[in-house]
LUMPA-406814 format. One record per residue (C-alpha): residue number from 1; residue in one letter; x, y, z. Coordinates in nm, 3 decimals, decimal comma, padded with zeros to 5 digits, m for minus. Each point is the difference from the previous one (the first is absolute). Layout:
% LUMPA-406814
{seq NUM; type a; east X; north Y; up Z}
...
//
This chain:
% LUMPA-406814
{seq 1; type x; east 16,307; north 06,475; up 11,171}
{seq 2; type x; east m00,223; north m00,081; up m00,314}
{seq 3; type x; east m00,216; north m00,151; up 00,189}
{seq 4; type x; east m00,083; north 00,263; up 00,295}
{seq 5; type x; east m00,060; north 00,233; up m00,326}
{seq 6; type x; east m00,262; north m00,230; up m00,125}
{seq 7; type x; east m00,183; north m00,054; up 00,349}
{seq 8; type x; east 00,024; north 00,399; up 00,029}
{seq 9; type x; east m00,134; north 00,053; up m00,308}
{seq 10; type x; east m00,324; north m00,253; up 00,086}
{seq 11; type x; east m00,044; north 00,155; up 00,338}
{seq 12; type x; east 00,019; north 00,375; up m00,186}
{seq 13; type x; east m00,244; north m00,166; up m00,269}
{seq 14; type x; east m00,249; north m00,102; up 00,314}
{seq 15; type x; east 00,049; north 00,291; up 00,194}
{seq 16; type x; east m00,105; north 00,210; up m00,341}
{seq 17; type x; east m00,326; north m00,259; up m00,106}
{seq 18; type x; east m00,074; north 00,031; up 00,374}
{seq 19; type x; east m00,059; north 00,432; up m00,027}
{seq 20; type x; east m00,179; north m00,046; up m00,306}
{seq 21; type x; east m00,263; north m00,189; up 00,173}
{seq 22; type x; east m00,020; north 00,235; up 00,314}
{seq 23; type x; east m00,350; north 00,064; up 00,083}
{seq 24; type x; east m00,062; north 00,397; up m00,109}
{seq 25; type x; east 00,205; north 00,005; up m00,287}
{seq 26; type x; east m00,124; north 00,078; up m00,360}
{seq 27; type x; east m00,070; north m00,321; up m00,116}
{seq 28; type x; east m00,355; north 00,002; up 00,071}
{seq 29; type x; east m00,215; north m00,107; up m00,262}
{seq 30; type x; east m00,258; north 00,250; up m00,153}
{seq 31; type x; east m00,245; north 00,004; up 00,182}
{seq 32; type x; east m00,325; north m00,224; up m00,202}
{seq 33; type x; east m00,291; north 00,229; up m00,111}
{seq 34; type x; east m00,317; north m00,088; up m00,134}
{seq 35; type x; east m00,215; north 00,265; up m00,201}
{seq 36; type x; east m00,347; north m00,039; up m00,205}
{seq 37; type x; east 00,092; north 00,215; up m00,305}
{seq 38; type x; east 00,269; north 00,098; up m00,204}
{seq 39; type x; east 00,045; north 00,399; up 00,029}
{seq 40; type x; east m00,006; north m00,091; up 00,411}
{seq 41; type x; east 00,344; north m00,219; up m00,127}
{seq 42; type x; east 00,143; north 00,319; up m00,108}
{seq 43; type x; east m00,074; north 00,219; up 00,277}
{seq 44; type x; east 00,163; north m00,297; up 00,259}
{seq 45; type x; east 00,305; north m00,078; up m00,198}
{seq 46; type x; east 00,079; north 00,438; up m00,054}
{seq 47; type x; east m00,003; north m00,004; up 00,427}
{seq 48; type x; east 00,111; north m00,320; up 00,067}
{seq 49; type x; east 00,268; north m00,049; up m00,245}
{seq 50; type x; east 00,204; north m00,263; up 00,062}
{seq 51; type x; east m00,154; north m00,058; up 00,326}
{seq 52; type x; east m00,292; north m00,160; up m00,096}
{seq 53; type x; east m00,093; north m00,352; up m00,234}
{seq 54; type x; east m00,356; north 00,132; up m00,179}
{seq 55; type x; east m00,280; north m00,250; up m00,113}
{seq 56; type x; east m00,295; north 00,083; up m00,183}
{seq 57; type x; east m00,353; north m00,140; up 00,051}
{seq 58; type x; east m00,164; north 00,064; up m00,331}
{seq 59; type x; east 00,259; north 00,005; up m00,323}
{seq 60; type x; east m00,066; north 00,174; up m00,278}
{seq 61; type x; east m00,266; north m00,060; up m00,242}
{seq 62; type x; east m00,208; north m00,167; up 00,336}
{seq 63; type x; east m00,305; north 00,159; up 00,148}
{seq 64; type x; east m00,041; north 00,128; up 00,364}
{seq 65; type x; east m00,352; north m00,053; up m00,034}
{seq 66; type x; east m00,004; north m00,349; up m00,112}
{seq 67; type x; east 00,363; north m00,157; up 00,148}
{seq 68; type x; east 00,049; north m00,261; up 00,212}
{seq 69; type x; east 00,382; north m00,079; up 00,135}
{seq 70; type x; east 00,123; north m00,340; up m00,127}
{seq 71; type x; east 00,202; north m00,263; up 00,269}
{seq 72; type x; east 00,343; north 00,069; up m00,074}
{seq 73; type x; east m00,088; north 00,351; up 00,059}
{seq 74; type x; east m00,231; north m00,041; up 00,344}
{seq 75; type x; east 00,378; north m00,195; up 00,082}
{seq 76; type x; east 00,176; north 00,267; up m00,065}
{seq 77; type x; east m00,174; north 00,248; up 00,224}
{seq 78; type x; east 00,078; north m00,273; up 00,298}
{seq 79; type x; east 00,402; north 00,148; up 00,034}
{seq 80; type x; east m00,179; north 00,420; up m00,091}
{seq 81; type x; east 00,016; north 00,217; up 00,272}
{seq 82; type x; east m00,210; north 00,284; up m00,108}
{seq 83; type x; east m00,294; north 00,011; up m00,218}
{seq 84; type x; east m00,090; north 00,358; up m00,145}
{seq 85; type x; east m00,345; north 00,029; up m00,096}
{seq 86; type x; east m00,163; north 00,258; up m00,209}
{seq 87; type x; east m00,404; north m00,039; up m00,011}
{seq 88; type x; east m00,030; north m00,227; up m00,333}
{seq 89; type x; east m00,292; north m00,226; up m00,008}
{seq 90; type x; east 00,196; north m00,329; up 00,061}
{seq 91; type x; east 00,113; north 00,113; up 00,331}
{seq 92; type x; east m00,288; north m00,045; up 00,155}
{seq 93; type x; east m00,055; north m00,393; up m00,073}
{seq 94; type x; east 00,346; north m00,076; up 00,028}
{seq 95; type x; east 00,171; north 00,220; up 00,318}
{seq 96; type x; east m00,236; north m00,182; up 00,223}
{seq 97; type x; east 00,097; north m00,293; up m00,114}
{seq 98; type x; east 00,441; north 00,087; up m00,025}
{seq 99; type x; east m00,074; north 00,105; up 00,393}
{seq 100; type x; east m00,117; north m00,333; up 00,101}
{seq 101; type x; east 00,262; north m00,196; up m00,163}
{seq 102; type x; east 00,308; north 00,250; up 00,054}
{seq 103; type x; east m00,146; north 00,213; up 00,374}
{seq 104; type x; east 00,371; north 00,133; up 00,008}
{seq 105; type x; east m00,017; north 00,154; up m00,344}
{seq 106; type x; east m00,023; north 00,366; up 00,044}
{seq 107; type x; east m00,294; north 00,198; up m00,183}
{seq 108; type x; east 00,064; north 00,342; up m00,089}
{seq 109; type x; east m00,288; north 00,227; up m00,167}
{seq 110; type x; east 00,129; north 00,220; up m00,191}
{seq 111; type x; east m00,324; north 00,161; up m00,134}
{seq 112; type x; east m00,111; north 00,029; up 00,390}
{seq 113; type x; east 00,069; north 00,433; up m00,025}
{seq 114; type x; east m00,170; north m00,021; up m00,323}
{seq 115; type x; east m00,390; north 00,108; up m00,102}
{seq 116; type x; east m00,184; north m00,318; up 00,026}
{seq 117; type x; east m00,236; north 00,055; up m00,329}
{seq 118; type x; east 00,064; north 00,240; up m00,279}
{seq 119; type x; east m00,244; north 00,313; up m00,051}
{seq 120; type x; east m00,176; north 00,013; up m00,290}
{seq 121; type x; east 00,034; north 00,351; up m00,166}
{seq 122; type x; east 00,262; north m00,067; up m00,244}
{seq 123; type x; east m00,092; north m00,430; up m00,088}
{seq 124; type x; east m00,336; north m00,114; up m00,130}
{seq 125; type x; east m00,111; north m00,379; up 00,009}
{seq 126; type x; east 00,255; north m00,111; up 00,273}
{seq 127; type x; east m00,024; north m00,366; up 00,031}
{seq 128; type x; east 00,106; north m00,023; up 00,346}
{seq 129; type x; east m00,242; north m00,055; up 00,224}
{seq 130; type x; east 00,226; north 00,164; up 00,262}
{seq 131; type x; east 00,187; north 00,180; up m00,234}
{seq 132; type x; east 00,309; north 00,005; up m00,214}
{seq 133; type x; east 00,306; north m00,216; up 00,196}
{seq 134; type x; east 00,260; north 00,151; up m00,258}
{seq 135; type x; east 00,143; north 00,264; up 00,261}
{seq 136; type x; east 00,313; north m00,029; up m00,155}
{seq 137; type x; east m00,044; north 00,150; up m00,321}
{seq 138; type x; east m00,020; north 00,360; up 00,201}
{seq 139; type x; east 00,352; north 00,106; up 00,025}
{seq 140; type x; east m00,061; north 00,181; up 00,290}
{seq 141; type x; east m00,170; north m00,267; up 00,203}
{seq 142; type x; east 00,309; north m00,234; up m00,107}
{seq 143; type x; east 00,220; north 00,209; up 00,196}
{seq 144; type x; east m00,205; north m00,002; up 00,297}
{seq 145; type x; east m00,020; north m00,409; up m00,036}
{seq 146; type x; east 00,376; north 00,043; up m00,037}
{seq 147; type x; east 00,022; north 00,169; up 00,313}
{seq 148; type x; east m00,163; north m00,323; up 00,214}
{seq 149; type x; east 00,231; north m00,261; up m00,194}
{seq 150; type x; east 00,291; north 00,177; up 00,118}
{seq 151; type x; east m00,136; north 00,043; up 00,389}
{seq 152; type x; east m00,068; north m00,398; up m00,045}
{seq 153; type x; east 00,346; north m00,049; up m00,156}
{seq 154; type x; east 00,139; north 00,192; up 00,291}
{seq 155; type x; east m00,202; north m00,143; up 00,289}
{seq 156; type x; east 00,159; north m00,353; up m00,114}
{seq 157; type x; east 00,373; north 00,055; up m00,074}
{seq 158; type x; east 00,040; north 00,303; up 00,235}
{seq 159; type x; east 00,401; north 00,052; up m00,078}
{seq 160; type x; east m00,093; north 00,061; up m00,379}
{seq 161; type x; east m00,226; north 00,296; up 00,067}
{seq 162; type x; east 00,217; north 00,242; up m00,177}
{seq 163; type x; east 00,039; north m00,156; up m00,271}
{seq 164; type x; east m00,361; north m00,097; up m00,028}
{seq 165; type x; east m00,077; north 00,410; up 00,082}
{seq 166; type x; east 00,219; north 00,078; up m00,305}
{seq 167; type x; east m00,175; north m00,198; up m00,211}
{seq 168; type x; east m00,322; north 00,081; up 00,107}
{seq 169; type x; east 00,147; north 00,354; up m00,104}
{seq 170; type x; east 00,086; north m00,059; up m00,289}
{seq 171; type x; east m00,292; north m00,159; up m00,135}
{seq 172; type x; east m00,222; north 00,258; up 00,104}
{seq 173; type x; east 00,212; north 00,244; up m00,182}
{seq 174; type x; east m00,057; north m00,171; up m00,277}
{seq 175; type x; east m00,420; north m00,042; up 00,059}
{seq 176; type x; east m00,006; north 00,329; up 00,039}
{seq 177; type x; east 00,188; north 00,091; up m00,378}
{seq 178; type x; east m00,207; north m00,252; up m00,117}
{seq 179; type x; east m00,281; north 00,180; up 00,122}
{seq 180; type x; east 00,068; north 00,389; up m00,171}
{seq 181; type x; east 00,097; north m00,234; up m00,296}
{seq 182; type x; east m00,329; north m00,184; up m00,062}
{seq 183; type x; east m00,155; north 00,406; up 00,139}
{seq 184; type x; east 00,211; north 00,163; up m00,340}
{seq 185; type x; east m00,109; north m00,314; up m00,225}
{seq 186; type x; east m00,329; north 00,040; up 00,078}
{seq 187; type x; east m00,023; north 00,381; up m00,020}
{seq 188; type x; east 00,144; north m00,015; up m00,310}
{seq 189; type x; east m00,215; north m00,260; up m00,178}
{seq 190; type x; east m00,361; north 00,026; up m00,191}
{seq 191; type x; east m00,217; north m00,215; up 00,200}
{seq 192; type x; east m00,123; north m00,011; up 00,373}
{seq 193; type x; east m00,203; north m00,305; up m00,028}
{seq 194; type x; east 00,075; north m00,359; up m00,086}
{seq 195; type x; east m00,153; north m00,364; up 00,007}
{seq 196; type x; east 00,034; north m00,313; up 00,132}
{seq 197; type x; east m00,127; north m00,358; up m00,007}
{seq 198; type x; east 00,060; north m00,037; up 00,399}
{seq 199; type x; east 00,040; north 00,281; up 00,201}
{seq 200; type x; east 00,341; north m00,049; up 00,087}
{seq 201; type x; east 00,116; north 00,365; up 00,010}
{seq 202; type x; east m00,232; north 00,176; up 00,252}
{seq 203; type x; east 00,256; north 00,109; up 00,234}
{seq 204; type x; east 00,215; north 00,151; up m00,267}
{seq 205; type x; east m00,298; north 00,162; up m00,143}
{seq 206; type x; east m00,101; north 00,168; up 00,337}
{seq 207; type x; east 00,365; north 00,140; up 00,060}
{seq 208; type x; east 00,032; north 00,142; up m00,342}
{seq 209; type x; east m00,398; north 00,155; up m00,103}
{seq 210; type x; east m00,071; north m00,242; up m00,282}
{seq 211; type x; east m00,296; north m00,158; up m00,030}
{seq 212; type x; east m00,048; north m00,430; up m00,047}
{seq 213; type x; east m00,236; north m00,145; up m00,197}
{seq 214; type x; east m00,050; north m00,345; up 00,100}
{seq 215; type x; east m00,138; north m00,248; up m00,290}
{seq 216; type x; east m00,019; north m00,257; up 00,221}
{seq 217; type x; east m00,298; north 00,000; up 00,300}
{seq 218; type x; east m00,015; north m00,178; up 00,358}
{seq 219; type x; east 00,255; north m00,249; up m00,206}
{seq 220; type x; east m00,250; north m00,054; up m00,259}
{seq 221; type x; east 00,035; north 00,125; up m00,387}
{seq 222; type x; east m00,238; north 00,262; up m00,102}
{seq 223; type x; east m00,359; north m00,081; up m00,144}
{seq 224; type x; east m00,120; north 00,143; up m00,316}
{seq 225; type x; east m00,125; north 00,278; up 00,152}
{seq 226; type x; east 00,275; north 00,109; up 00,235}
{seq 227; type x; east 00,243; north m00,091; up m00,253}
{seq 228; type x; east m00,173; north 00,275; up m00,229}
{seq 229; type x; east 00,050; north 00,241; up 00,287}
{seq 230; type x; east 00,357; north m00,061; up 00,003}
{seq 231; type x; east 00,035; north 00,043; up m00,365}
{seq 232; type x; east m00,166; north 00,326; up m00,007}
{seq 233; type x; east 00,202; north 00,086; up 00,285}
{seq 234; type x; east 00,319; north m00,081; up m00,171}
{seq 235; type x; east m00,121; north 00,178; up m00,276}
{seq 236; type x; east m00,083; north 00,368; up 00,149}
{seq 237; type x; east 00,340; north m00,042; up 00,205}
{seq 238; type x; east 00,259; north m00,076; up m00,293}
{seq 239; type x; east 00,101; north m00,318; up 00,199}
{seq 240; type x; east 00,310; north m00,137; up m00,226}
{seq 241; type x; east 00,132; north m00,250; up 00,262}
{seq 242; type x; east m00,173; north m00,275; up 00,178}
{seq 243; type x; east 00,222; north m00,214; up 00,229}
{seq 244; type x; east m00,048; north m00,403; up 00,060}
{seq 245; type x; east 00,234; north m00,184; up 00,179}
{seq 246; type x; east 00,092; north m00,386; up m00,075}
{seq 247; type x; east m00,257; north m00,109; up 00,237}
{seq 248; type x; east m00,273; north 00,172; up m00,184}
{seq 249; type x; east m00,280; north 00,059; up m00,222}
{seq 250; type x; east 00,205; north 00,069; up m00,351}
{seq 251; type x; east m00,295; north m00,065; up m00,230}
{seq 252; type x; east m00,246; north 00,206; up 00,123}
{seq 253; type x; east 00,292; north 00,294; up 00,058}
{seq 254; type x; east 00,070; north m00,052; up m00,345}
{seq 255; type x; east m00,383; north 00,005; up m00,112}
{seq 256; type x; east m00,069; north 00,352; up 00,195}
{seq 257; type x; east 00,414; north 00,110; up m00,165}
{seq 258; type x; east m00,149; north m00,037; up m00,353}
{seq 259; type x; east m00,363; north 00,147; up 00,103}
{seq 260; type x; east 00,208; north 00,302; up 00,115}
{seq 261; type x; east 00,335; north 00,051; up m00,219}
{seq 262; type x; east 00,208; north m00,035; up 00,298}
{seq 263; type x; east 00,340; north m00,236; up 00,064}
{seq 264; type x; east m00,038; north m00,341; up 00,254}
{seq 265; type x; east 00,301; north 00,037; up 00,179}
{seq 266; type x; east 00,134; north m00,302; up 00,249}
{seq 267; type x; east 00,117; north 00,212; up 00,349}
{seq 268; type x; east 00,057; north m00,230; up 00,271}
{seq 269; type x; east m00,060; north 00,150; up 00,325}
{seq 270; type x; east 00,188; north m00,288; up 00,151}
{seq 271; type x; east 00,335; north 00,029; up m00,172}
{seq 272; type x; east 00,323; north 00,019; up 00,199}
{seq 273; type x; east 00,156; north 00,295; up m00,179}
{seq 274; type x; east m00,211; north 00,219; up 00,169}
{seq 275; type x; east 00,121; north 00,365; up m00,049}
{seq 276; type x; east 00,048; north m00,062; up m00,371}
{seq 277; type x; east m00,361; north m00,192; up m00,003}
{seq 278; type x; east m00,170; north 00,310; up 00,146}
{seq 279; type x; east 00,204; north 00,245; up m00,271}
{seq 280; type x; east m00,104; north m00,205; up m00,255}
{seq 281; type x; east m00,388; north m00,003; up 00,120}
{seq 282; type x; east 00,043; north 00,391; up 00,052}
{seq 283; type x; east 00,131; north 00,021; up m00,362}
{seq 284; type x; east m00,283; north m00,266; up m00,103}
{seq 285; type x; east m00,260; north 00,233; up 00,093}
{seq 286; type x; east 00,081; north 00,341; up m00,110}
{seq 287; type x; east 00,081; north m00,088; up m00,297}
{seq 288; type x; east 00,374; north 00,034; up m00,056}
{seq 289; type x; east 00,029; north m00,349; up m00,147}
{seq 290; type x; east m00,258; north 00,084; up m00,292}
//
């Protein structure tokens, strides 16, 4: 009798390891992701959730301009099955190159609905050639970039489209307080303008009516005489912030700062904490921090 327990119990104990491994059930792995910046991490993981494994191209403190991928991490995009892109300048050396060693990695442009160059009526001295790639630091275009991760999301694991609709939701309910937030900050504050060493923050300019003043040129630091312009400009406008990121130019933001009696402040357009990144920015330029 002992015995015919203990075979029952192995046959219930194979019959039960048996359904766990039944084709359809919920023990599919995330599903492997492969982004080129950090805020595009945040907008995947609030619609994928669980359902998706994200991997970032450039880390923090790297530059899109200047990257290039190392081994382990060209490797790594071998088992990725989509890639979303967003128009930073590395893209263009390297997708070319990901497609011809992975063809079954799936691109997905994210910027594709977006305007391909910014204007110019808010931003002087932009230093991209074909204009500002940050997209992402206008709320309101996030949520529309949100909208295509979560159509790409949904095209690939069709029985989570609920969830990943939900999600989607939610996020852009929380763009859009973002947005009225940064709207009241702004409103509220003492200065319209502001400075940078790169033009990072063209997009979030544009959205909002403030006007960027670029130190830096075509990529190039100012000459005597244009940096003289800039000073004068900073001068007549009140300027009190200028913004560098890691990647650039501290010194000379630092040289204009004193010229000017304003604060260099270190905003990072790529962080991962985006909303509170673009509250802080918000509160950076009107003047609420001062």
């Amino acid at each position: 009798m002992h015995l015919l327990n203990k075979h029952t119990h192995i046959f219930a104990l194979i019959i039960s390891l048996a359904f766990l491994y039944l084709p359809g059930k919920t023990l599919a792995k995330p599903l492997p992701v492969f982004v080129s910046i950090a805020p595009q991490k945040y907008f995947v993981e609030r619609i994928g959730g669980q359902e998706v494994d994200v991997e970032v191209m450039v880390k923090a403190g790297e530059s899109p301009s200047t990257f290039n991928p190392n081994p382990k991490k060209m490797s790594r995009l071998a088992n990725a099955k989509l890639y979303f892109s967003i128009g930073v300048p590395f893209e263009k050396v390297w997708i070319s190159r990901i497609k011809a060693i992975q063809p079954d990695l799936k691109f997905i442009a994210i910027n594709k609905s977006m305007p391909s160059h910014m204007e110019h009526s808010h931003s002087d001295n932009h230093s991209h050639e074909a204009g500002d790639p940050h997209i992402w630091t206008s709320p309101p275009l996030a949520k529309k970039m949100a909208a295509e991760i979560e159509s790409a999301l949904s095209a690939e694991i069709p029985d989570k489209v609920e969830f990943f609709k939900e999600n989607l939701q939610a996020l852009a309910n929380d763009l859009d307080q973002l947005d009225q937030e940064i709207r009241l900050i702004l409103k509220a504050g003492k200065s319209y303008s502001f400075m940078v060493f790169h033009p990072a923050w063209s997009y979030f300019a544009e959205t909002y009516g403030l006007e960027q003043i670029s130190i830096e040129h075509q990529g190039k630091e100012p000459g005597p005489r244009a940096l003289q312009e800039i000073i004068s400009r900073g001068k007549e406008l009140n300027i009190k912030v200028i913004f560098v990121q890691k990647q650039f130019g501290l010194s000379m933001a630092q040289k204009v700062a004193k010229m000017i009696g304003a604060t260099v402040l270190e905003m990072d357009p790529l962080s991962e904490d985006y909303l509170e990144n673009m509250r802080q920015t918000a509160k950076a330029i009107s003047g609420a921090n001062n």
